[in-house]
C-alpha positions in Angstrom: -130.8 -219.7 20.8 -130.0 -215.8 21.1 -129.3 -213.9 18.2 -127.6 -210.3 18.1 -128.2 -208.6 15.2 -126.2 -205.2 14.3 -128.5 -202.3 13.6 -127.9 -198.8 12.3 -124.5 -197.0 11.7 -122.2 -200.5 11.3 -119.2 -198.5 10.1 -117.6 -197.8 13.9 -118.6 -200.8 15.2 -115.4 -202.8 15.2 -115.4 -205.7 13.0 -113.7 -208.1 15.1 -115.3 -207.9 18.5 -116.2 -210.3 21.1 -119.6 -210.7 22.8 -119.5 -211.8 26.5 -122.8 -213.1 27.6 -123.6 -213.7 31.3 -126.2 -216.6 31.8 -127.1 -216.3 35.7 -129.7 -218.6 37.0 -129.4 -222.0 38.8 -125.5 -222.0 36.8 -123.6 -219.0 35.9 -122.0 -219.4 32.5 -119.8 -217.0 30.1 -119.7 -217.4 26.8 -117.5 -215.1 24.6 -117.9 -214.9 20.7 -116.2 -213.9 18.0 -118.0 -211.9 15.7 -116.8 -211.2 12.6 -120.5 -211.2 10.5 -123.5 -208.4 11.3 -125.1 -211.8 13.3 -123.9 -214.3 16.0 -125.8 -217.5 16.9 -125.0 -220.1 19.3 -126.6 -222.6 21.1 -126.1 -224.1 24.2 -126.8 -227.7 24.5 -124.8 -228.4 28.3 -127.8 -228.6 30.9 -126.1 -229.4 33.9 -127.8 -228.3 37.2 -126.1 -227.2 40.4 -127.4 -228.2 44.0 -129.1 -226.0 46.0 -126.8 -226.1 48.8 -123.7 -225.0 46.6 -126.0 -222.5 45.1 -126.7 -221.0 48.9 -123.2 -221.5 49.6 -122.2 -218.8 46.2 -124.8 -216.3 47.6 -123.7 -216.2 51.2 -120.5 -216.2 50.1 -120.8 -212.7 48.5 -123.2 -211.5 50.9 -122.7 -208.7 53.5 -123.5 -210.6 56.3 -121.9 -211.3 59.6 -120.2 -214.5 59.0 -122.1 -216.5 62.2 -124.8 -215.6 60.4 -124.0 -216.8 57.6 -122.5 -220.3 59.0 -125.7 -220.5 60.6 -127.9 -220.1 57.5 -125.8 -222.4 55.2 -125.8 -225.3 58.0 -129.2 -225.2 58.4 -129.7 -225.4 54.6 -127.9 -228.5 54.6 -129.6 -230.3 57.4 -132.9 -229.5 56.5 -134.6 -232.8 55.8 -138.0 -231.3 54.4 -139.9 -228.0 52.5 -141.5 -227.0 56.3 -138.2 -226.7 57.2 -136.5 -224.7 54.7 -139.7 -221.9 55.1 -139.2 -222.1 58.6 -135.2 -221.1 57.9 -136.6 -218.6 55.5 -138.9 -216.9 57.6 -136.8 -215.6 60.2 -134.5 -214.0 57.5 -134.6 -210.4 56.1 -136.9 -209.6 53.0 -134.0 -209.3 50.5 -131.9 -212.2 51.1 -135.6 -214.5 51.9 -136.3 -213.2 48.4 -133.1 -214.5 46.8 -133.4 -217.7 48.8 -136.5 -218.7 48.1 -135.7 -218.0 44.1 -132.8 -220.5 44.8 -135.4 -223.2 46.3 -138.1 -222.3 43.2 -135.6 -222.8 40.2 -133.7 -225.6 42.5 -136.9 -227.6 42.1 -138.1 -226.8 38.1 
C-alpha cells in the first residue's frame, strides 16, 4: 500500500489533483488518482509477471544500439536453453546494458 500524505501549506495545493504513479520493475504500470482528501491509498492486488524475453525485447527496443546488435542480443536471449548461457551472452556485453540485463534475469527469476 502507498500512502501520500499532504504536509505543510495545503491552501495552493489544488484540491482536485491527480497523482500519476510509475511502478517500473518486471511490469510497468500507471496508476492515476483522484485526490480530493489530504490522503490517497490504493492497493494493487493484479500480480501478473512478464517474460523475460519480452522484458529484453522493451529494453533493446529503447536502447541506443546498432540494431544488428540488438537483433543479435535479443535472438540469443531467446535461444538460450540454460543460466551458463545467458552469462556467457552477458559477458561479452558493455557494463551498463550487462547491468540492466542481468537485473532483468535477477527479478525474472524472484
Amino acid at each position: 500500500m502507498v500512502e501520500l500524505t499532504l504536509q505543510g501549506d495545503s491552501s495552493i495545493v489544488p484540491s482536485n489533483r491527480k497523482h500519476r504513479i510509475h511502478f517500473k520493475g518486471t511490469n510497468v504500470s500507471i496508476i492515476e488518482l483522484p485526490n480530493k482528501n489530504d490522503t490517497a491509498k490504493f492497493e494493487w492486488k493484479d500480480n501478473k509477471r512478464t517474460s523475460l524475453n519480452d522484458e529484453v525485447f522493451r529494453l533493446l527496443k529503447t536502447a541506443s544500439l546498432p540494431y544488428e546488435l540488438k537483433d543479435r542480443v535479443l535472438n540469443q536471449f531467446i535461444n538460450a536453453k540454460n543460466s551458463h548461457e545467458l552469462m556467457n551472452i552477458l559477458h561479452h556485453q558493455d557494463k551498463e546494458l550487462r547491468g540492466r540485463l542481468l537485473e532483468m534475469i535477477f527479478t525474472s527469476q524472484n
